[in-house]
C-alpha positions as CSV (number, residue, x, y, z in Angstrom):
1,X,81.9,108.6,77.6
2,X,78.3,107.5,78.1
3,X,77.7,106.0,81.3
4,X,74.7,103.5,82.5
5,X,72.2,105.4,83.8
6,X,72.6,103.0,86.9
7,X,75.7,104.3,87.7
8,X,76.0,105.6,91.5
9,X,77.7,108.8,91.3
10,X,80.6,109.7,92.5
11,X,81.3,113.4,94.6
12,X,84.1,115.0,94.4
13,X,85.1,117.5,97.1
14,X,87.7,120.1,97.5
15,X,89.9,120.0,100.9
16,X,87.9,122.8,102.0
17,X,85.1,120.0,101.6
18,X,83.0,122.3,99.2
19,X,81.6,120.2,96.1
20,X,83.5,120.7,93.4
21,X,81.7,118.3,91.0
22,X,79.6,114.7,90.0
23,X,81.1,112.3,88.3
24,X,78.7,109.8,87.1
25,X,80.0,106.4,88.5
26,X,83.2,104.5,89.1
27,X,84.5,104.3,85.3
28,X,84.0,107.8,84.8
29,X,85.6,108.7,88.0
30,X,88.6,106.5,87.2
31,X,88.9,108.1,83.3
32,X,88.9,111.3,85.4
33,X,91.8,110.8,87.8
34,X,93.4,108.5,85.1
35,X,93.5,105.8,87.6
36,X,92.1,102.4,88.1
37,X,88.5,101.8,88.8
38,X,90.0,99.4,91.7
39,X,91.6,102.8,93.4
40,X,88.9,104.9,92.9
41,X,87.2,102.1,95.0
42,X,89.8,102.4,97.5
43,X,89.7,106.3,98.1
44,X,85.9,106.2,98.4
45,X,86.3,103.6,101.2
46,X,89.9,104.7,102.7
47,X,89.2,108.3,102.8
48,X,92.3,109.0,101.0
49,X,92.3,112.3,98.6
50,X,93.2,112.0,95.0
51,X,94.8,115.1,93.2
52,X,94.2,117.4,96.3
53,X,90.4,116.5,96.0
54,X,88.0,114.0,98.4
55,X,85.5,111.4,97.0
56,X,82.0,110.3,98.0
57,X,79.2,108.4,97.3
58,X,76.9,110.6,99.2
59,X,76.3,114.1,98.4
60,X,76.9,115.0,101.5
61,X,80.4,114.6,102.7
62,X,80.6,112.0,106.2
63,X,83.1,113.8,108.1
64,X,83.3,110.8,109.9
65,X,85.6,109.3,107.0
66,X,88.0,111.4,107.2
67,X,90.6,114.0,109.5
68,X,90.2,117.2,109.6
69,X,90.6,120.7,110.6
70,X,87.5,123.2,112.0
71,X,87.9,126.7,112.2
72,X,85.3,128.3,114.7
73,X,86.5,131.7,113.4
74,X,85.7,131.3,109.7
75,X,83.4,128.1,110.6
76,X,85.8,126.5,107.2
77,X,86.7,122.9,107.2
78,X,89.4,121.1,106.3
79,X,89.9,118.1,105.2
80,X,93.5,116.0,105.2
81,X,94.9,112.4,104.5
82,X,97.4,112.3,107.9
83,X,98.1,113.2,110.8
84,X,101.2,114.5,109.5
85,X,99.5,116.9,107.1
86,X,97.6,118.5,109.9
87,X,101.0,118.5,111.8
88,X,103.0,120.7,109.0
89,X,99.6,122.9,108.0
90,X,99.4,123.9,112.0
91,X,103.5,123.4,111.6
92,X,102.8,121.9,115.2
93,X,105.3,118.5,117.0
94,X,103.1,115.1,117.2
95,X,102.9,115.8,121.1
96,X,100.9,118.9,120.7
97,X,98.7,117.0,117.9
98,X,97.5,113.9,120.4
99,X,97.2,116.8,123.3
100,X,94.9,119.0,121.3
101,X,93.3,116.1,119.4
102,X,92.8,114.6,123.2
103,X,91.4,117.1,124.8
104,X,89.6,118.7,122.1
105,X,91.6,122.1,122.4
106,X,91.7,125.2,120.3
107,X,95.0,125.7,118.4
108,X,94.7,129.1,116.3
109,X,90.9,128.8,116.3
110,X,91.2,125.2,114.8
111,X,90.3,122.2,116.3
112,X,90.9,118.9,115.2
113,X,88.3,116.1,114.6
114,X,85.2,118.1,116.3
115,X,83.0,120.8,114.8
116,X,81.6,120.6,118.6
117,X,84.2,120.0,121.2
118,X,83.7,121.0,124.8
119,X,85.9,124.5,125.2
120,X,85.2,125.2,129.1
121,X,86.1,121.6,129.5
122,X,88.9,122.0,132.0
123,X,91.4,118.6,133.0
């Protein structure tokens, strides 16, 4: 389908937040997923993945927009919808979530929400 060439592209990322590809503009995107235009909208501004896969306008994915998991080991990232999906891929209770989220704390070399959290930080 031929697509204005004013179209802003859209990004599409893996939950390992690599680039997977560019899709040019919001029709496109939405013939893609099969979806409406209207939620392809929605998961660029929600943060919500589609198919397993993350959306952005920029080519350069905002972390910022989204939760996610840092490995200091392997230095990978990944990205998730809920809380509850970090929950059950950690297979870890909501307590020990909002403790390590909190304080920023290692859990199996991943940290949640920081690519730079304080690790001598003692409470």
């Amino acid at each position: 389908v031929s697509q204005s060439r004013y179209a802003k592209p859209v990004y599409v990322f893996s939950n390992k937040g690599t680039l997977v590809s560019t899709i040019d503009g919001l029709t496109a995107a939405a013939e893609h997923f099969s979806i409406s235009r209207k939620g392809i909208a929605s998961r660029l501004s929600s943060g919500k993945s589609i198919q397993g896969m993350f959306l952005s306008r920029s080519a350069e994915l905002s972390l910022n927009n989204y939760l996610y998991l840092y490995n200091y080991t392997s230095q990978e990232v990944r990205l998730f919808d809920t809380q509850l999906e970090i929950m059950k891929f950690l297979n870890i209770t909501t307590f020990i979530y909002h403790k390590l989220d909190k304080k920023k704390k290692l859990f199996n070399g991943w940290s949640i929400n920081s690519l730079n959290p304080d690790l001598n930080q003692k409470k």
